[in-house]
Every structure is written in C-alpha cells, then in structure tokens.
GUKOLMAR-637615 format. One record per residue (C-alpha): residue number from 1; residue in one letter; z, y, x. Coordinates in nm, 2 decimals. Each point is the difference from the previous one (the first is absolute). Layout:
+-----+-----+--------+--------+--------+
:   n : res :     c3 :     c2 :     c1 :
+-----+-----+--------+--------+--------+
: NUM :   A :      Z :      Y :      X :
...
+-----+-----+--------+--------+--------+
END
This chain:
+-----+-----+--------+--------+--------+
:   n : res :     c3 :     c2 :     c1 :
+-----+-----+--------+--------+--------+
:   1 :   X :   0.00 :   0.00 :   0.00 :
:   2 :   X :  -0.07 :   0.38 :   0.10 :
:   3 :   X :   0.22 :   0.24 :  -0.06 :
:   4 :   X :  -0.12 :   0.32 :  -0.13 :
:   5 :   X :   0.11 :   0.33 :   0.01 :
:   6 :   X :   0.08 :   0.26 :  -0.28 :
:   7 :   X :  -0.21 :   0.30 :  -0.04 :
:   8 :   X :   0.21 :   0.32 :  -0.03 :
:   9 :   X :  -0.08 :   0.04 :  -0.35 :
:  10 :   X :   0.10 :  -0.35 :  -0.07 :
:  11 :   X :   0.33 :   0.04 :   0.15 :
:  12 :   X :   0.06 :   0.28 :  -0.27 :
:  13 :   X :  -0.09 :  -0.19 :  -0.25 :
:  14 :   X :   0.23 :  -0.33 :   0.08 :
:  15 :   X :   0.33 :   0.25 :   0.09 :
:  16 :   X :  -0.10 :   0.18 :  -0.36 :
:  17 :   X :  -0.05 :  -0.31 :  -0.16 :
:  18 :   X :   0.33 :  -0.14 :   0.13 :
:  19 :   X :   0.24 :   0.33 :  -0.11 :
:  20 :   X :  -0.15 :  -0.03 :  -0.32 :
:  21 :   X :   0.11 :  -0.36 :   0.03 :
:  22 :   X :   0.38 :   0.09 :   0.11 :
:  23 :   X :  -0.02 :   0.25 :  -0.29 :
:  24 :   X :  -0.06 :  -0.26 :  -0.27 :
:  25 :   X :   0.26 :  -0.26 :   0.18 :
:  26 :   X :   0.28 :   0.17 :   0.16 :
:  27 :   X :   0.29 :   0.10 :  -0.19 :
:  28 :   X :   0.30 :   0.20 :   0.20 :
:  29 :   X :   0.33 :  -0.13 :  -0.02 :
:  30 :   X :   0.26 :   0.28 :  -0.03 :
:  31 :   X :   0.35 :   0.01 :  -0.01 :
:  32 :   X :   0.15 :   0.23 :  -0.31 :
:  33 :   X :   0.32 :   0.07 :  -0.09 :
:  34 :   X :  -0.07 :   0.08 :  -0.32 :
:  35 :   X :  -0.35 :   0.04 :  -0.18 :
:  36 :   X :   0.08 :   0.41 :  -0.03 :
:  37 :   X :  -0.14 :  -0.01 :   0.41 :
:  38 :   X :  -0.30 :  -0.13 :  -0.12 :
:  39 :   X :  -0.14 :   0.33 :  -0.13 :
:  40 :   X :  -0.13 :   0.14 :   0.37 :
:  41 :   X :  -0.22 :  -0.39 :   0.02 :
:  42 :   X :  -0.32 :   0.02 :  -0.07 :
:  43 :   X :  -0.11 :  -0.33 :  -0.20 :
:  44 :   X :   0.02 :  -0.29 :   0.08 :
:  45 :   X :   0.32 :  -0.16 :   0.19 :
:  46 :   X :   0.19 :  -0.26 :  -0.02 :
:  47 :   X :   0.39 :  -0.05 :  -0.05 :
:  48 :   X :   0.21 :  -0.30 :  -0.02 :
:  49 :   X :   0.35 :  -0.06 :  -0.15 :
:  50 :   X :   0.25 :  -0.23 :  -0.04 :
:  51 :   X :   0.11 :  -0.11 :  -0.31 :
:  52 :   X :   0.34 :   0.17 :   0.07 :
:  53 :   X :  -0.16 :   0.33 :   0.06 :
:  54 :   X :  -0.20 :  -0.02 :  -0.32 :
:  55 :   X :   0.24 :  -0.04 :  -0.18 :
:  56 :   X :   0.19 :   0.29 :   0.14 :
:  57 :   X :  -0.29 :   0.22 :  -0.03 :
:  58 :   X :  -0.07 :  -0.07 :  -0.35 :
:  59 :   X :   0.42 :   0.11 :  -0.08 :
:  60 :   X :  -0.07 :   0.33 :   0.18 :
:  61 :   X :  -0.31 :   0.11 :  -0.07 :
:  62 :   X :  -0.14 :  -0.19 :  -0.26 :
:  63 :   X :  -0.24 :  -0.24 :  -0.11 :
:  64 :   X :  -0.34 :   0.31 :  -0.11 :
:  65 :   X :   0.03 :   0.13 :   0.37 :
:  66 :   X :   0.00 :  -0.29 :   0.20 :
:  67 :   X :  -0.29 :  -0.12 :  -0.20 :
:  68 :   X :  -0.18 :   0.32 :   0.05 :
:  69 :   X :   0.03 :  -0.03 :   0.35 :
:  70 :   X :  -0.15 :  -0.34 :  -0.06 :
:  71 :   X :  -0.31 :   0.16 :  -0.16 :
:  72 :   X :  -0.09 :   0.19 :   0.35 :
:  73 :   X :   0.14 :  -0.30 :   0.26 :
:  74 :   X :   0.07 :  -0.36 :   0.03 :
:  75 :   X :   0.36 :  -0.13 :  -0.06 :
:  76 :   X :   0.09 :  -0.33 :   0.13 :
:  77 :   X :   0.34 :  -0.16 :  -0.15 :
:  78 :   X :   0.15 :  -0.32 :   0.17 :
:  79 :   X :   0.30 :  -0.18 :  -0.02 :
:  80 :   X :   0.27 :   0.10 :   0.21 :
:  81 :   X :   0.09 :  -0.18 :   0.31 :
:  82 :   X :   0.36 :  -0.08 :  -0.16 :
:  83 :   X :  -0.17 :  -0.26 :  -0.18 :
:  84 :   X :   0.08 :  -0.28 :   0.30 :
:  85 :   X :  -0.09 :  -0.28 :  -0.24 :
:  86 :   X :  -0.32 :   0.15 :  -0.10 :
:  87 :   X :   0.03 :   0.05 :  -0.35 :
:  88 :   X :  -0.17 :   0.29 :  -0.19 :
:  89 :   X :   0.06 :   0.35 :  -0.18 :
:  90 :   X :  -0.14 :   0.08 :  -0.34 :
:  91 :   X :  -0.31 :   0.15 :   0.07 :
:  92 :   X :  -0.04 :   0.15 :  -0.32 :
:  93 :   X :   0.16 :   0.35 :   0.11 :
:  94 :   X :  -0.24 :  -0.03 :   0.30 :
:  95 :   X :  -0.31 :  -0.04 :  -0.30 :
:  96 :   X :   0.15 :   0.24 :  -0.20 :
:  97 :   X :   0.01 :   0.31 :   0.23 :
:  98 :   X :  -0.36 :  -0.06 :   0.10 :
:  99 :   X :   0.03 :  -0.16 :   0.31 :
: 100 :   X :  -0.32 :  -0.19 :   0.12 :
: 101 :   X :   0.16 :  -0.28 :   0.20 :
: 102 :   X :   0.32 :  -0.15 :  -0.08 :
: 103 :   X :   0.06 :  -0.24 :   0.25 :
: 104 :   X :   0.18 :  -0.39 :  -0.08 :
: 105 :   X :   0.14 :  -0.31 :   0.19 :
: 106 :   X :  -0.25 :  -0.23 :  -0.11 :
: 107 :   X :   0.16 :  -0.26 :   0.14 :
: 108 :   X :   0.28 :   0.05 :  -0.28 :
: 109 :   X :  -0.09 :  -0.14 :  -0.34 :
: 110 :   X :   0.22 :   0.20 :  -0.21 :
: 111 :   X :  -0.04 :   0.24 :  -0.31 :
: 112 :   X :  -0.17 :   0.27 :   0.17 :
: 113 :   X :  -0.28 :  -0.21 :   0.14 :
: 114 :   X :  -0.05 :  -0.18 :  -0.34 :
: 115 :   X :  -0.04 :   0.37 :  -0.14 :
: 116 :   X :  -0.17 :   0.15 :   0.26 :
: 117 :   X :  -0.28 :  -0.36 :  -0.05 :
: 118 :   X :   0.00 :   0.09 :  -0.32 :
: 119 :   X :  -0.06 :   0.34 :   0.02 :
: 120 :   X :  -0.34 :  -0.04 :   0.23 :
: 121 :   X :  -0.17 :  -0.23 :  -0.25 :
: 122 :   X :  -0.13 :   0.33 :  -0.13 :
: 123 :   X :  -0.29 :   0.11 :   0.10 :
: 124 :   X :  -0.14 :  -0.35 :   0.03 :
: 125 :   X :   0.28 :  -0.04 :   0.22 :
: 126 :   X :  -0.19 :   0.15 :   0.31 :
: 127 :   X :   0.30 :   0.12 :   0.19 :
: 128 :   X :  -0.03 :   0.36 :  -0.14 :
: 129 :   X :   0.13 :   0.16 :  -0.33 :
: 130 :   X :  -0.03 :   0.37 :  -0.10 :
: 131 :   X :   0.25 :   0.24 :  -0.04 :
: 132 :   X :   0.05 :   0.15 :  -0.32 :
: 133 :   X :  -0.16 :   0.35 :  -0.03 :
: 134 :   X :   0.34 :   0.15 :  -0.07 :
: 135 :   X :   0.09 :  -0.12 :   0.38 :
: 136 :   X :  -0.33 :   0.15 :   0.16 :
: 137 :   X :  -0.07 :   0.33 :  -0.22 :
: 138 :   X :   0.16 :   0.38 :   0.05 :
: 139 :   X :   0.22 :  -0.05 :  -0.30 :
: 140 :   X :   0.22 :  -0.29 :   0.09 :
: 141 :   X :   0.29 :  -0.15 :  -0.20 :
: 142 :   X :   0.05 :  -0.31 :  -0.13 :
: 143 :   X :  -0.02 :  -0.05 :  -0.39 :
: 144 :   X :   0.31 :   0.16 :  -0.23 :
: 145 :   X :  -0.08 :  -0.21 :  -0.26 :
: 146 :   X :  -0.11 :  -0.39 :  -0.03 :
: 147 :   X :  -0.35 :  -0.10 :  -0.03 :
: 148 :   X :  -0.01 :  -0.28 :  -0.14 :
: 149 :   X :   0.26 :  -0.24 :  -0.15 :
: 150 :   X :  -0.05 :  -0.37 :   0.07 :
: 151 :   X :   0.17 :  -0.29 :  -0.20 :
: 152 :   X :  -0.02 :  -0.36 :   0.17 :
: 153 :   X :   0.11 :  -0.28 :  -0.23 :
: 154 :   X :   0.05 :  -0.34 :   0.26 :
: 155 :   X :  -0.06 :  -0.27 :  -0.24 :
: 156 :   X :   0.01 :  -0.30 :   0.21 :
: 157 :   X :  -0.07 :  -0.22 :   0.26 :
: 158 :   X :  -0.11 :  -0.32 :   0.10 :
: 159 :   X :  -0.03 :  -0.24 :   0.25 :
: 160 :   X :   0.36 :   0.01 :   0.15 :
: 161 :   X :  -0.04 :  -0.34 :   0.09 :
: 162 :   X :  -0.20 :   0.05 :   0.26 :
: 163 :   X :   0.25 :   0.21 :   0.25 :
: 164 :   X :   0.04 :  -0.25 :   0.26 :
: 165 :   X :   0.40 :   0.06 :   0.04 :
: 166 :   X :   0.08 :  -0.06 :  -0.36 :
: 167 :   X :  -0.19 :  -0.32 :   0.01 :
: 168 :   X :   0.29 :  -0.20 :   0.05 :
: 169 :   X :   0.21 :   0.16 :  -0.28 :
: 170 :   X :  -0.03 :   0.14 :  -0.30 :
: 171 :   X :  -0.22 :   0.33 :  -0.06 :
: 172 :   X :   0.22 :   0.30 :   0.11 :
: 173 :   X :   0.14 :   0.25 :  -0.23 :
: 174 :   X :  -0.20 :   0.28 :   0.05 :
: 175 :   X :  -0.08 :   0.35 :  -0.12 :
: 176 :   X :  -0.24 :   0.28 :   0.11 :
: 177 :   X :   0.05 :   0.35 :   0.14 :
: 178 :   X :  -0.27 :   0.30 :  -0.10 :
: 179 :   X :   0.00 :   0.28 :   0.21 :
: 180 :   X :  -0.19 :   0.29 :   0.12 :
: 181 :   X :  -0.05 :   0.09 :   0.35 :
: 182 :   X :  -0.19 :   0.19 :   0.20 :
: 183 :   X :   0.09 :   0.37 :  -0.14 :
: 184 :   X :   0.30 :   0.18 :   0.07 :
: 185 :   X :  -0.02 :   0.10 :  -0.36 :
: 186 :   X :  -0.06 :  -0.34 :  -0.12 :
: 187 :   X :   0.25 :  -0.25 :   0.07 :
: 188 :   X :   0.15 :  -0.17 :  -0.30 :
: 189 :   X :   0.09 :  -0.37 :  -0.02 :
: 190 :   X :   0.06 :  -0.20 :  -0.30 :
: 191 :   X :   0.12 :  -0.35 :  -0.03 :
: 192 :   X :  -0.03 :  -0.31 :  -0.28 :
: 193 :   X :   0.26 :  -0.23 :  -0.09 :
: 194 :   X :   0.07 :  -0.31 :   0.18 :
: 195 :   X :  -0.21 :  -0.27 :  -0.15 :
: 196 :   X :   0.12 :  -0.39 :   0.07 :
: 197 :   X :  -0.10 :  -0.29 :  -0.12 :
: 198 :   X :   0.10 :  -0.35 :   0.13 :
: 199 :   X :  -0.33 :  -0.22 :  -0.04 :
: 200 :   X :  -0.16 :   0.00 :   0.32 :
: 201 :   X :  -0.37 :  -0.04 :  -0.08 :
: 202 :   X :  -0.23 :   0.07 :  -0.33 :
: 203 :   X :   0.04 :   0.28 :  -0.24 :
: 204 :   X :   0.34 :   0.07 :  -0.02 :
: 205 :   X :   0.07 :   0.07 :   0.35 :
: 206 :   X :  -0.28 :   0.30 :  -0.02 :
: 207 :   X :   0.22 :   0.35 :  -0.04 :
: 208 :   X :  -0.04 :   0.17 :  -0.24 :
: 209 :   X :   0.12 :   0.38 :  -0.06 :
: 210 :   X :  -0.25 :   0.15 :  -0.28 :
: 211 :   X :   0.24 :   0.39 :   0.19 :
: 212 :   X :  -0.14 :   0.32 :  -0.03 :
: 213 :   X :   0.06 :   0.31 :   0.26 :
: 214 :   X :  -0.10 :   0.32 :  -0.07 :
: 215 :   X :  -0.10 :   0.20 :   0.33 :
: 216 :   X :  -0.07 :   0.41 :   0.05 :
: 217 :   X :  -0.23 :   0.04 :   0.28 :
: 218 :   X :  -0.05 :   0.32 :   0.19 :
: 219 :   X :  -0.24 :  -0.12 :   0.26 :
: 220 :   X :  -0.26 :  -0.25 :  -0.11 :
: 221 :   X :  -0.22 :   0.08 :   0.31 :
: 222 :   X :   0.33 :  -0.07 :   0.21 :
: 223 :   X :   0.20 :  -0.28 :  -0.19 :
: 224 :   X :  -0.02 :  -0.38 :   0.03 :
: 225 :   X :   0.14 :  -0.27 :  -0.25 :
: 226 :   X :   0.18 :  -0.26 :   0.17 :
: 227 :   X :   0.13 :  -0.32 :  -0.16 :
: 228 :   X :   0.22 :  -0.26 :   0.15 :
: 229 :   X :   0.13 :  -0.31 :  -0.06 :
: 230 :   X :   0.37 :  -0.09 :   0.07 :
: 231 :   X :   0.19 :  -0.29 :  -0.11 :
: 232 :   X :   0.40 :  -0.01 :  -0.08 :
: 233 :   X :   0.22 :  -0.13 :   0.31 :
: 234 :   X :   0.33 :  -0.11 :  -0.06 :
: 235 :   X :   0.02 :   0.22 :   0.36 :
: 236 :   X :   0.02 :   0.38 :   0.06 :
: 237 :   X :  -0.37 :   0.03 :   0.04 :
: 238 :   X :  -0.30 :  -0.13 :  -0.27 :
: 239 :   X :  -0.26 :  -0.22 :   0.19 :
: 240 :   X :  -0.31 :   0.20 :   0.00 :
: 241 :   X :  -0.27 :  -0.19 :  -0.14 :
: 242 :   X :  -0.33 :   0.21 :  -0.06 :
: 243 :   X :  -0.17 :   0.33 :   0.02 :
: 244 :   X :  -0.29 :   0.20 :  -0.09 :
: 245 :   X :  -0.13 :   0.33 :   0.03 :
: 246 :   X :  -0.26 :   0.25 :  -0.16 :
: 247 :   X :  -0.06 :   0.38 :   0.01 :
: 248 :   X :   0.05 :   0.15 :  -0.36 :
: 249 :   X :  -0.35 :   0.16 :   0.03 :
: 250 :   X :  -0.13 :  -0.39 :   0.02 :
: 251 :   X :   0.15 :  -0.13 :  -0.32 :
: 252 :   X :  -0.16 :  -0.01 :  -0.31 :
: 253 :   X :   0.15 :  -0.03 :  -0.36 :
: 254 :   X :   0.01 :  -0.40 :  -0.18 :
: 255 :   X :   0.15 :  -0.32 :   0.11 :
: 256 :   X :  -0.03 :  -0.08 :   0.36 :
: 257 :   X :   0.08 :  -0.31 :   0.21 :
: 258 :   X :   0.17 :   0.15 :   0.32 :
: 259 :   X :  -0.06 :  -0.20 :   0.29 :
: 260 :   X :   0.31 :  -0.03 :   0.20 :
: 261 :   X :   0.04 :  -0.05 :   0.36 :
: 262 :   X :   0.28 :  -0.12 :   0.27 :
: 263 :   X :   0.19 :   0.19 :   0.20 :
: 264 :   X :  -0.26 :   0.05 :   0.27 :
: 265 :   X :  -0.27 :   0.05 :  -0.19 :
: 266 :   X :  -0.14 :  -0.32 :  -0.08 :
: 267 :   X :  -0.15 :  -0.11 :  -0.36 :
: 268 :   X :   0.20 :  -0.25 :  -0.15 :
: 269 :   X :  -0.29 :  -0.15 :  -0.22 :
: 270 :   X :  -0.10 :   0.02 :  -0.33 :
: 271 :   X :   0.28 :  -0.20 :  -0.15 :
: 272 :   X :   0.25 :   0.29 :   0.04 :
: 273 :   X :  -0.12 :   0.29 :  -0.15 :
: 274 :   X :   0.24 :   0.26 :  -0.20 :
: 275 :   X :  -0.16 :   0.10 :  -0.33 :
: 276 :   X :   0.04 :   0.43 :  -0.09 :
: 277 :   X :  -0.11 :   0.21 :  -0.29 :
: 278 :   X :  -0.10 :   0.38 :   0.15 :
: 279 :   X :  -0.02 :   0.30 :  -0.26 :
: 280 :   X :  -0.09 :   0.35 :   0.16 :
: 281 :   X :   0.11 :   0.28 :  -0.26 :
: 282 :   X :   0.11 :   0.41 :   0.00 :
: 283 :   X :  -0.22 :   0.07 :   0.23 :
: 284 :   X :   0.04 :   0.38 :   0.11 :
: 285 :   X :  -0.25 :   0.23 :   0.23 :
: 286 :   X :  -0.16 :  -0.28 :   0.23 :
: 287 :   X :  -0.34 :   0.02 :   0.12 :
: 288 :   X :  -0.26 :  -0.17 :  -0.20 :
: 289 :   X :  -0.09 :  -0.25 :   0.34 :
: 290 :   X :   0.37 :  -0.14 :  -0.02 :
: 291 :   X :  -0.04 :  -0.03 :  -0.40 :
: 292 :   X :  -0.27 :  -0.20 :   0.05 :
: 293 :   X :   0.08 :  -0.23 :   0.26 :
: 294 :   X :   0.37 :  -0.04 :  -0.22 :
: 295 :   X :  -0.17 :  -0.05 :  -0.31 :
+-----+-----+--------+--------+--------+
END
C-alpha cells in the first residue's frame, strides 16, 4: 500500500468535518451546586447526581426549577454509593423532574428495575421515552389537577399450580398489590384480600378476587401500573411470587390477561396469567395524542 498525502484543502475539510463531529457527540460534564449556576452555561452540559443530592435539591428548590434546568442540560441521577449491597432508589423523582438518565444497578432485581422495564416498553420499547411537554416547554409545572382516573378490577388468576416451589404443597395463599410508580405524583398502592383455598390443583385453587381500585393519576405520560403477586407467610415477610409492569399510556380499556413474570424478569408461561378489567374515565385537559393511545 501507498500512502498518500492530504491536500491542504482536504486537511480543512477532515478537521471541520471532525468539530462538527465532537459538536454532535460531546457533552461536558460540569460540576453544580445547585441548577441556579447554570444560567451563565450555554446549552448543552451535563450534570450528574446522586440520589442523596436529588433528593435534597428537590426539598430546597423544588421540583419546576430543577426540571427547567433539565430543559437546557443533561441531568444524570444514580444511586448513591451507600448502597454497598447494590440495591436501588426509586427513580421516579429522577423521571419526574425531567432528568434524561436515571441510572440503576441492573444487577439488582428489585422494584425499581421491574418499573423502570416496564416503563421502556413504550415507545416500542427502543430504550428511549419522551418527556412530557410540560417537562420540556417554557411553562413548566406538573399537573394541579388529575388527568385521568383509572379503575383496575383483578378478577382472577390461574395456573398457580405451576410455581415450581408450591409444587410440593398446596397452592399458596395469595393476594395481589396494584400500584403506581414512576411519578412522584403518582404513587398509590392498593391491595386485595387474602384468597386461600386448600385444593392444590383444578379450579378451585385459581384465586379469585372480582376487587376494584379506583386510581387518580396526575402523570399518565410519567406513571407505570405495577402488579405483584405475594403469597401469606406464617413469617414476617410474604414470599414474593410474580410481577408485571406497563406504562399507563400502554393500557387500553376491557378485560386483559396480564402476563406475569419472576423476579428477574423471566415469563413464567402462559399457565399463570392474572386476569384485570381497565376503565379510563374524568379525563381532564390532556392532549388529544395521549387520549388516543389511552382510549
């Protein structure tokens, strides 16, 4: 092979070409304080916070100027290095102020990696979700008043049978916790009774509740519905048995068959799905593309 040499006016071209480059994929990391500093930066930086300092930020400053700092910069949010066993923070504050990263343990399979899972299947579940306009506009606030009101009934289930660690006994006693995540707004949690049967296979040991729960929602665009499965222990703690996740804006109204999944993720089959009835209702100022997609 030859080498060749650059003509002058090719040099200038490849070092234009590449600051253009940097331009497009270089993001500063600063150190702030506070978001007030950020006023004398000229877009776009980057800032990273613990989950500690986030927190403390959002007591003293509040949660509209933090996320307009987040319309001008990147904010970062990770957990804080206290966490030696590498559990996780709730990132919903993270999600709620506008922050475009909220970094998790993924090696932890606990409650805030089920929601943040669930809350990526939007979008077709590409990796990216975007903000609501209220987080990216001049006039930010979150909603005063709910959007949307959202009643779940959990009728039943079926399948318990198949749960390999009941196999040897009879089905559990179990009962199912509704929440909402992923909004600091929206963070209710409902539970049904215990059901408990003591035929181990067939229809009888199927739970079922036929509970409704009735739940305002602030932040459609933000929120998540997560259910989970516990069964009674005679012990402090329930055993955990199954979860499953969905953003609000993903749901639509009727029976459904939720699929439910294990603790890390995994499908448990067919034979174990939780049976819901959705109704959206009093809906109140929300843009016509999030009507749509909810109804």
């Amino acid at each position: 092979m030859r080498a060749c040499a650059l003509s002058p006016s090719d040099e200038t071209n490849t070092a234009t070409s590449a600051t253009d480059f940097s331009s497009l994929v270089y993001v500063e990391n600063v150190k702030l304080p506070t978001p007030h500093q950020s006023t004398s930066l000229k877009p776009l930086h980057s800032c990273s916070w613990s989950e500690s300092k986030l927190v403390s930020q959002v007591e003293e400053i509040g949660r509209e100027l933090i996320a307009r700092f987040a319309t001008r910069h990147m904010l970062r949010c990770y957990p804080s290095a206290k966490r030696i066993m590498s559990d996780n923070y709730d990132p919903s504050l993270a999600w709620s102020v506008g922050a475009q990263m909220a970094a998790l343990n993924f090696q932890a399979d606990d409650i805030s990696m089920w929601v943040n899972r669930g809350k990526f299947l939007a979008n077709g579940g590409c990796g990216f979700v975007r903000k609501p306009e209220y987080l990216m506009g001049s006039k930010l606030g979150p909603p005063s008043v709910p959007a949307c009101t959202l009643n779940i009934t959990v009728v039943a289930c079926s399948g318990w049978n198949t749960f390999e660690r009941f196999h040897s006994y009879e089905t559990p006693t179990t009962y199912i916790r509704v929440s909402l995540a992923g909004s600091f707004l929206d963070n209710k949690s409902c539970v049904t009774s215990a059901f408990s049967k003591r035929k181990q296979i067939g229809p009888y040991a199927q739970p079922f509740f036929n509970e409704t729960f009735s739940f305002d929602i602030f932040e459609p665009r933000l929120s998540t519905i997560l259910f989970t499965v516990h069964a009674k222990e005679s012990t402090a703690h329930d055993a955990f048995v199954a979860q499953s996740c969905f953003p609000v804006t993903l749901l639509r109204p009727g029976t459904r068959l939720v699929p439910l999944y294990d603790q890390y993720g995994k499908y448990v089959g067919e034979a174990g799905p939780l049976c819901v009835r959705a109704v959206f209702s009093s809906y109140v100022n929300v843009p016509r593309l999030i009507r749509d997609r909810l109804y």
